[in-house]
Structure formats: structure tokens, C-alpha cells
BAMAR-674980 format. One record per residue (C-alpha): residue in one letter; x, y, z. Coordinates in pm, 1 decimal, always signed. Layout:
{A {X Y Z}}
...
END
This chain:
{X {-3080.7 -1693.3 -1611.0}}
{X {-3055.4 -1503.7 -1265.1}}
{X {-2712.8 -1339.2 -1119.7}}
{X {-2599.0 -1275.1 -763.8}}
{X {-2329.3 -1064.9 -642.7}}
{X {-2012.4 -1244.3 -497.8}}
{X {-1983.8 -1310.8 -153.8}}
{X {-1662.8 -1144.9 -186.5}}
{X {-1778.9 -827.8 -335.8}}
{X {-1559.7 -478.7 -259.5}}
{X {-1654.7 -120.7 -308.3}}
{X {-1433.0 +145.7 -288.4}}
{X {-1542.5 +496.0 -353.0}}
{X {-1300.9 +740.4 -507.2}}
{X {-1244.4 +1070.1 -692.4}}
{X {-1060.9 +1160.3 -1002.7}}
{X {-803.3 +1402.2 -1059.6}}
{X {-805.2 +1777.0 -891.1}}
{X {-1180.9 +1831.6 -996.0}}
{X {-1253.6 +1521.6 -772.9}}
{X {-1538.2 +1359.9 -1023.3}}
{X {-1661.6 +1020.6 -794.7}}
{X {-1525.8 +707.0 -913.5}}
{X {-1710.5 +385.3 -845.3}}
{X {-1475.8 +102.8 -814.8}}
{X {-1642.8 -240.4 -763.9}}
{X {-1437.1 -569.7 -747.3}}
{X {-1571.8 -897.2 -744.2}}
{X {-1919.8 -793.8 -911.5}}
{X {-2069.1 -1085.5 -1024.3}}
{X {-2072.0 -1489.8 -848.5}}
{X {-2090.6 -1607.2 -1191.2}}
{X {-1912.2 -1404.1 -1460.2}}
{X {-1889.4 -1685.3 -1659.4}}
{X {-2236.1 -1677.3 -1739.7}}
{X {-2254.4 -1380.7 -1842.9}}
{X {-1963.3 -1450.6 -2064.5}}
{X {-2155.2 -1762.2 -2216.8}}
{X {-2450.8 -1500.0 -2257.8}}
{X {-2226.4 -1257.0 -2506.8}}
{X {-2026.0 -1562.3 -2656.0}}
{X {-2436.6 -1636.1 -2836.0}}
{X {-2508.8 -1318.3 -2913.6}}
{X {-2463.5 -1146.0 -3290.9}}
{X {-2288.3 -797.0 -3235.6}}
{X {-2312.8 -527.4 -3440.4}}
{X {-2178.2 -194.5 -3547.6}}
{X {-2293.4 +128.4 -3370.5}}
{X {-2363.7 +409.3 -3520.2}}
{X {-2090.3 +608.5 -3223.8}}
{X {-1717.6 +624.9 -3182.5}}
{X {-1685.5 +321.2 -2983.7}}
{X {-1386.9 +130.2 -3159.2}}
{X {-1600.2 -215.0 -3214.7}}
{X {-1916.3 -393.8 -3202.8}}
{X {-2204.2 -466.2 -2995.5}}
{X {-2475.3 -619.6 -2855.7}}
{X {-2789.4 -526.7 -2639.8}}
{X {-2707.5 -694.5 -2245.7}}
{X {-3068.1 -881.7 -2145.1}}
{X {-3320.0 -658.8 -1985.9}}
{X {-3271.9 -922.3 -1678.1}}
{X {-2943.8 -858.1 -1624.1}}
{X {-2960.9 -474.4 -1698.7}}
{X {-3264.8 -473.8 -1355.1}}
{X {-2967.1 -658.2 -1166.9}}
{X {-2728.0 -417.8 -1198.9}}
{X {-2973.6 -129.4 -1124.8}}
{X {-3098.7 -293.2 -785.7}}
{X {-2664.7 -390.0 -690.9}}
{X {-2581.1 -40.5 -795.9}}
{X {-2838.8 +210.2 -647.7}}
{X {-2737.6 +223.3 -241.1}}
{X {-2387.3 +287.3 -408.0}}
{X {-2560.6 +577.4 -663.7}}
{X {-2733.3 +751.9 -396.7}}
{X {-2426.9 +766.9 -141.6}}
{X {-2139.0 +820.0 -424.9}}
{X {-2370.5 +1039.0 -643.7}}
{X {-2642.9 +1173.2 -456.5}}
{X {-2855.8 +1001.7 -661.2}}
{X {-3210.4 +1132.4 -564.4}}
{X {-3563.8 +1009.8 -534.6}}
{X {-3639.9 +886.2 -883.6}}
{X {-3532.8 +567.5 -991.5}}
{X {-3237.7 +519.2 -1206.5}}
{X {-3260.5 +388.8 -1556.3}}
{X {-3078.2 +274.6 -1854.9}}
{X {-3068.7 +437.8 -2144.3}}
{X {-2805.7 +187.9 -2347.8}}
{X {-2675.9 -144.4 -2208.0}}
{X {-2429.7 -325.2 -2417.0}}
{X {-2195.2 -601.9 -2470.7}}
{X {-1879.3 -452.8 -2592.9}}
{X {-1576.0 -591.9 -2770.9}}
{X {-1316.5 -366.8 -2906.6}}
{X {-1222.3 -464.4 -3261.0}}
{X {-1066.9 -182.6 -3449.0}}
{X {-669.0 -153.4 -3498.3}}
{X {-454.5 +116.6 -3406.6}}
{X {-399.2 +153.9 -3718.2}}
{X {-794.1 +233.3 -3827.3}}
{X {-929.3 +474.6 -3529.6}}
{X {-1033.2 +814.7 -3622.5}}
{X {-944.2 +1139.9 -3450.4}}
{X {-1220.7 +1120.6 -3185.9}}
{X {-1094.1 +753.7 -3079.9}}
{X {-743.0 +865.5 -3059.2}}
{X {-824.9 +1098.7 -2783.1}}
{X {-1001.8 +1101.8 -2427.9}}
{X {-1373.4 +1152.0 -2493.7}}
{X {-1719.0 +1237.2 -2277.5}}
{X {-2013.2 +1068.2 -2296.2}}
{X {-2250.7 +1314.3 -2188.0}}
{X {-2264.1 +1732.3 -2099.1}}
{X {-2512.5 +1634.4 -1836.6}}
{X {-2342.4 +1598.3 -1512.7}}
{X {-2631.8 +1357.3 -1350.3}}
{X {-2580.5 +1093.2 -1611.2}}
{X {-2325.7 +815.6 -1535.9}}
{X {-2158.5 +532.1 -1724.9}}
{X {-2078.6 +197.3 -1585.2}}
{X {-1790.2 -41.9 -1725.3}}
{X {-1793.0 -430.3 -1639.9}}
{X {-1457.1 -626.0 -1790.5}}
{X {-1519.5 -939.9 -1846.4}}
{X {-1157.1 -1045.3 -1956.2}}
{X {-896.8 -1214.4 -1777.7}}
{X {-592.8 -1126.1 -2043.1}}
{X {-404.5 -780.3 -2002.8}}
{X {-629.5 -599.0 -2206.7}}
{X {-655.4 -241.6 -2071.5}}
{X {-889.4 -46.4 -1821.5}}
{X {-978.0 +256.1 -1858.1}}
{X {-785.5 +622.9 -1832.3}}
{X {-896.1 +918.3 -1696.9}}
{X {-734.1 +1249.2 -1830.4}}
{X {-732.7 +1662.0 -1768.0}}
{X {-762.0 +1835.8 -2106.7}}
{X {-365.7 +2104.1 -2042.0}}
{X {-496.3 +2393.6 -2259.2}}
{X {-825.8 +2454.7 -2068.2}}
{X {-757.1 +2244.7 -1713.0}}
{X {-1086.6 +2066.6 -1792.7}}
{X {-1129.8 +1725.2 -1613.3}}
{X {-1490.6 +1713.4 -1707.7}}
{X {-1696.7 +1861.3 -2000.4}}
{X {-2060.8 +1985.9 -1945.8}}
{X {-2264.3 +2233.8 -2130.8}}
{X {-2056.9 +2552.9 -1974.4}}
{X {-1739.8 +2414.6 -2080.5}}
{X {-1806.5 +2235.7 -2428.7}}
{X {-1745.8 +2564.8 -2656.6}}
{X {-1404.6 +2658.3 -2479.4}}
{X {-1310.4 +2274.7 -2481.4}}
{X {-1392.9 +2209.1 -2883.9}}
{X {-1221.3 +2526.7 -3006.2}}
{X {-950.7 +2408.6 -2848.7}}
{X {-988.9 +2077.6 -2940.8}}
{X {-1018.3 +2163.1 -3327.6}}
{X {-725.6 +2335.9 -3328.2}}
{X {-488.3 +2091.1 -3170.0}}
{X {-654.8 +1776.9 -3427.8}}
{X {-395.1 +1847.6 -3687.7}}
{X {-123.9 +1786.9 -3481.8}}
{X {-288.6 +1500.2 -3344.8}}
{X {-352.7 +1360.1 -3634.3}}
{X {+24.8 +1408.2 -3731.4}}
{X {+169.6 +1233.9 -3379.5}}
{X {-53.8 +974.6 -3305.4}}
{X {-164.3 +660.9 -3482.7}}
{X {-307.3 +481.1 -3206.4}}
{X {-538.6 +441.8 -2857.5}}
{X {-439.0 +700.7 -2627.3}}
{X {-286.8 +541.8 -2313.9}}
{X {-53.6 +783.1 -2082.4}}
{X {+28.9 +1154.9 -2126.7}}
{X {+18.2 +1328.7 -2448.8}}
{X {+101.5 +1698.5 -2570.8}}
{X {-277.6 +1768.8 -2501.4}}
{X {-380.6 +1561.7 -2245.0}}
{X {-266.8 +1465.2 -1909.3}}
{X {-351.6 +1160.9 -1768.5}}
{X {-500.0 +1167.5 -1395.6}}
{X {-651.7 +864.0 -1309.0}}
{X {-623.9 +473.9 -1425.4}}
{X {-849.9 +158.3 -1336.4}}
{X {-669.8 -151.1 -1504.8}}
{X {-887.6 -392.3 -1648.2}}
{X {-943.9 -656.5 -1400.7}}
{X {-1138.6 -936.2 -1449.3}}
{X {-1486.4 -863.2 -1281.9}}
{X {-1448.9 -544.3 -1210.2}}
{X {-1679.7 -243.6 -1269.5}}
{X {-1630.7 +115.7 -1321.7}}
{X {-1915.9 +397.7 -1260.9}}
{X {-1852.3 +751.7 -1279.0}}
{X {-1983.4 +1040.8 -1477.7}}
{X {-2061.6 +1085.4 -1800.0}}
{X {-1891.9 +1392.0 -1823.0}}
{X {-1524.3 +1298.1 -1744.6}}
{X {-1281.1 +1273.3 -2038.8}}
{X {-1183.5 +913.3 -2019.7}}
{X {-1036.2 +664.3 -2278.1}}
{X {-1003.2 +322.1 -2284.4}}
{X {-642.6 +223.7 -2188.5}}
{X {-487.0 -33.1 -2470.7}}
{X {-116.5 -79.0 -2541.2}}
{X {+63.6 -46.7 -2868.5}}
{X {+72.5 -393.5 -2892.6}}
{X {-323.7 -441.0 -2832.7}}
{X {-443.9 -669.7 -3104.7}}
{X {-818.5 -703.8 -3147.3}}
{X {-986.6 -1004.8 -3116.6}}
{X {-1359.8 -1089.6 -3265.1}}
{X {-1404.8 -1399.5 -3037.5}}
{X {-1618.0 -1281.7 -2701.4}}
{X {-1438.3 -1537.7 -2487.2}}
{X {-1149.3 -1414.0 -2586.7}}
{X {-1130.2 -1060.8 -2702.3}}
{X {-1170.9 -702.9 -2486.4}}
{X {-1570.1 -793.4 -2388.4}}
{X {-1722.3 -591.4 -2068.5}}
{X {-2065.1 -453.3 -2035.4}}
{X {-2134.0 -30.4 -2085.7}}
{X {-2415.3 +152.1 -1992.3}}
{X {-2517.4 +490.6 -1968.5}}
{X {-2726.6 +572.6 -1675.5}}
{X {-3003.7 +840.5 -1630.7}}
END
């Protein structure tokens, strides 16, 4: 199966919060979403052995070279991506599955990806139903709007000792400001849109209370992650 972009396809380049992290936005990635769709709908997903609130499955090496060529004028300018070429390390089909009601502490708050600033994560939605996009968030206690090696021991102590009262207040996705965590940046879901920034930045899928999973691919929260390096 092969994939263009759409003729209508829209970049706009933007930063997050007062630390100014790049933010790729993308609209109208793909010509034919739909196929992609029909790709995931025949796929078996799996659990991962991470905090991501569902199941997976691996996106086709074919599609994974297409969004590599789309995406690297857009790496190099946004980025300063350099002279190597960029790879993936993971590539998934995603669909969130887990209840509010069954996260754990880590998937109840904004989380990194990576302490290495040069890595960067891409989101693809491939829903059409008010699902959620994604949050981005500055940690109050520390000011952190990014976590990388220099700033993960200050950020986990402080982390560790707020999880209690976490654990005591909320039951359920993150989405909007919290005692902890202010929220400095949003992306709703749109259909066909992608996400890349870094690794780094404390983000969090954006679901409302009222999110209720779904296991069907054509109909639940599907979009593509990777992690690139």
C-alpha cells in the first residue's frame, strides 16, 4: 500500500509554554487516512510492557519510511535536526483502552518520554469523535516544562512526594490544571492531524471524565506514536 500527503497539507511551527519547547503541528497529513485506518482495523494489538493506557500494534515499516521522508525538511528547520538521518526507534498503532477508573499513578499525571533532548515523538489521530489531543503541562514545584538528565533528580523527589496526595484527589486522566501541574499548551485531537515535539516535555493525553474506551480501531482513540532518534 503507498501513502501521499494531502494536497491540502498545513504546517505550523510553534513553541510550548515559557521554556518555548518546538511544537510540530501538521493538519491534513495523510490523502488517504482511511487506509491507514483499514491497516490498524486488521491488525492484533497487544499489551506493552510501558505506561501507555492500552494496546498496540507495530505501524508497517512502509508507512514508518513515509513519515520519515514527509517529516525531515520540517525536523531540520523546527529542530535543527542535523546531518544524520532520522530513525525510528518504536512506531505504533495506538488505542487507548484503560478506564479512569484503572490507571496507575504514572498515567494520572503528565509524563516524558525521554531525558534526551534530541529525541522527538510524533502523534497521528486517526479519529473523527471528540476523543482528546494531547496536553502540555509545567511541573509548579520546580517550574519544569521539560525533563532531561539535569533536571530528573529535582523533578522525581518532588514528584514522590506529591504521589500520595495524588493518589488521594485524582481517579482519572489528567486533563486541565491540577495542584501539581499547570497546564500550558493543548492540541485537540483532530482528525488527521499530527503532533511532533520533544521527548522531553511533560505531556498527557487529554481525555474527559466521560471518556469511555473503546476496543474497536474504527472506532476507539487509534493514532500512530513514534519515538524518533
Amino acid at each position: 500500500m503507498s501513502f501521499t500527503p494531502h494536497r491540502d497539507f498545513s504546517v505550523q511551527r510553534l513553541t510550548i509554554g515559557a521554556e518555548r519547547a518546538p511544537l510540530l503541528v501538521i493538519d491534513n497529513f495523510l490523502a488517504n487516512p482511511d487506509d491507514l485506518i483499514d491497516v490498524a482495523a486488521s491488525k492484533s494489538f497487544g499489551d506493552v510492557a510501558s505506561n501507555y493506557p492500552g494496546v498496540r500494534s507495530k505501524v508497517p515499516l512502509t508507512f514508518q519510511q513515509f513519515l520519515l521522508d514527509q517529516l525531515r525538511p520540517e525536523l531540520v528547520q523546527v529542530f535543527g535536526w542535523g546531518a544524520t538521518a532520522p530513525r525510528f526507534t518504536a512506531c505504533h498503532f495506538s488505542l487507548v483502552t484503560t478506564p479512569h477508573s484503572q490507571l496507575n499513578y504514572q498515567q494520572r499525571i503528565p509524563h516524558i518520554d525521554s531525558l534526551m533532548s534530541n529525541e522527538l515523538a510524533l502523534i497521528l489521530y486517526l479519529f473523527r469523535a471528540d476523543l482528546g489531543g494531547t496536553s502540555f503541562y509545567r511541573h509548579r514545584a520546580t517550574g519544569f516544562e521539560y525533563i532531561d538528565q539535569s533536571r530528573r533528580a529535582d523533578y522525581w523527589r518532588h514528584v514522590q512526594a506529591e504521589q500520595a496526595a495524588v493518589e488521594r484527589m485524582s481517579t482519572g486522566y489528567i486533563d486541565g490544571d491540577t495542584e501539581f501541574y499547570e497546564r500550558v499548551g493543548q492540541q485537540d485531537g483532530v482528525f488527521n492531524r499530527m503532533l511532533v515535539y520533544r521527548r522531553t516535555s511533560l505531556h498527557s493525553g487529554a481525555l474527559k471524565a466521560n471518556f469511555v474506551p473503546e476496543h474497536d480501531p474504527r472506532k476507539g482513540r487509534l493514532s500512530v506514536n513514534g519515538f524518533i532518534a
